[in-house]
Each structure stands twice: as C-alpha cells, then as structure tokens.
C-alpha positions as CSV (number, residue, x, y, z in Angstrom):
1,X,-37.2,-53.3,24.4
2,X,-34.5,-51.1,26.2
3,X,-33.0,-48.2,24.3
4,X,-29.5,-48.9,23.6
5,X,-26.5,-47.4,25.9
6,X,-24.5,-45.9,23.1
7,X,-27.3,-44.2,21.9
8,X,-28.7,-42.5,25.2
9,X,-31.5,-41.6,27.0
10,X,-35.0,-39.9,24.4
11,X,-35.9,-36.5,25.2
12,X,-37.7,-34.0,22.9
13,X,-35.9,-30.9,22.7
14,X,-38.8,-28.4,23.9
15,X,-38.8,-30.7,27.1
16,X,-35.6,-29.5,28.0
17,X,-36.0,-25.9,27.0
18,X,-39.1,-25.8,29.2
19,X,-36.9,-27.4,32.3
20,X,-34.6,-24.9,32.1
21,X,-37.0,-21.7,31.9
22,X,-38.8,-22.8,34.3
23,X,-36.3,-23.5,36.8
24,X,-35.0,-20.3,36.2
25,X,-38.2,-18.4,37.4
26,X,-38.1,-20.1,40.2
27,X,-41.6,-20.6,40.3
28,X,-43.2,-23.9,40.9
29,X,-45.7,-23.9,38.4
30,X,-47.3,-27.1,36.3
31,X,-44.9,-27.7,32.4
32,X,-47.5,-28.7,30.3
33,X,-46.1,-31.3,28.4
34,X,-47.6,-33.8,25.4
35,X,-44.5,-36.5,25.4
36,X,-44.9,-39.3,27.2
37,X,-42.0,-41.1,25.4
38,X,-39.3,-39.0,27.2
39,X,-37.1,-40.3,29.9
40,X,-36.9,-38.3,33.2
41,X,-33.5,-37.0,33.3
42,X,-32.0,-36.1,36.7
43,X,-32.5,-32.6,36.1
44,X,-36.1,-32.6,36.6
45,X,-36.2,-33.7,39.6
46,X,-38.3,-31.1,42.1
47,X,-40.3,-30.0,39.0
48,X,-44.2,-30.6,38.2
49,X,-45.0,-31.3,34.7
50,X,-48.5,-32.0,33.5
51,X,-48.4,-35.3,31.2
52,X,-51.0,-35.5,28.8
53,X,-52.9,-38.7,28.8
54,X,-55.3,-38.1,25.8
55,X,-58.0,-36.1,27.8
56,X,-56.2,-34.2,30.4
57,X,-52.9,-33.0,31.7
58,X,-52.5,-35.0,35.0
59,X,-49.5,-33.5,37.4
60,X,-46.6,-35.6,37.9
61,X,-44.4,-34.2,40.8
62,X,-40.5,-35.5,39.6
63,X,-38.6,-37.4,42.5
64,X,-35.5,-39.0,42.6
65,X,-37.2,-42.7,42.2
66,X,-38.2,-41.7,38.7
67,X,-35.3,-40.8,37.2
68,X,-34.8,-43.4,34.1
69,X,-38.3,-43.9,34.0
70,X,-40.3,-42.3,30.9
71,X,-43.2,-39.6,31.8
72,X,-46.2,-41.8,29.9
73,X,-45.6,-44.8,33.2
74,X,-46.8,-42.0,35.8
75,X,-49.5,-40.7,33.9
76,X,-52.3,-43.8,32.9
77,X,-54.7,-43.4,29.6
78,X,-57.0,-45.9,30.6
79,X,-59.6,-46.1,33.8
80,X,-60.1,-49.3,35.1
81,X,-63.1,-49.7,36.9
82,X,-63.4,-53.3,37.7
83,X,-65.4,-56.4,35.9
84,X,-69.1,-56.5,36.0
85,X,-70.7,-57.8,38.8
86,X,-71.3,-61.8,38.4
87,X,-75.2,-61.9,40.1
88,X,-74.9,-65.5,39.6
89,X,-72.0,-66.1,42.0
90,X,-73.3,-64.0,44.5
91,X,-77.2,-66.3,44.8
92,X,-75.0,-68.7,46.3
C-alpha cells in the first residue's frame, strides 16, 4: 500500500545527514546504510550507498530511474537458484 501524499515521502534522518557529508567531500565513496524502507529522494542521485540485505552491504549506484523507489527493491535478501532438477522428465 502507497504512502499517502500529504504525509510525504520515509526517510531516516541519518540517511540524509550522510547524503549531505558525503557530497560535500566530494569523494565518491560507498554510505553504508541499514534502511531499506527509505525512499530515494532526488538528491541522491550520483551517490553509491551500500544497502544491507541481511549478510552484506551490496552497492547500489543512484540514477535518475530510481528516484521514488525505496533502497530495499535494488538490493535482494534472497538467492534464487532455480528448482531441482526433475530426472524424471528428462528419461524421456
């Protein structure tokens, strides 16, 4: 369910402290970050974060197709690796 209009894109607070500092620098270095529930604001667009996905911090490189998006849809927590192989199908 969509997060009503009036109310405004989520962001945690340290997210945007973070943006800031590190666009400041001017370095292009990886934001380590652990919420996945924020919404890419157009702001972060050019910077690298590093979205935690319950084992490791995977790099997600902000463009302007993700804006509105939240950071937990570029960065999966499960690894699909396909269904077990069906030997019986294959004797055919």
């Amino acid at each position: 369910m969509a997060r009503s209009v009036w109310k405004g894109p989520f962001i945690d607070g340290y997210l945007l402290k973070k943006a800031d500092k590190s666009r400041g620098s001017g370095r292009n270095e990886i934001i380590k970050i652990w919420s996945r529930r924020s919404t890419i604001l157009p702001q972060f667009v050019g910077l690298t974060f590093g979205v935690y996905n319950g084992q490791k911090f995977l790099p997600v490189l902000v463009n302007e197709n993700m804006v509105g998006h939240k950071f937990g849809e570029f960065s999966p927590t499960r690894t699909y690796y396909g269904h077990a192989s069906d030997k019986k199908s294959k004797r055919k």
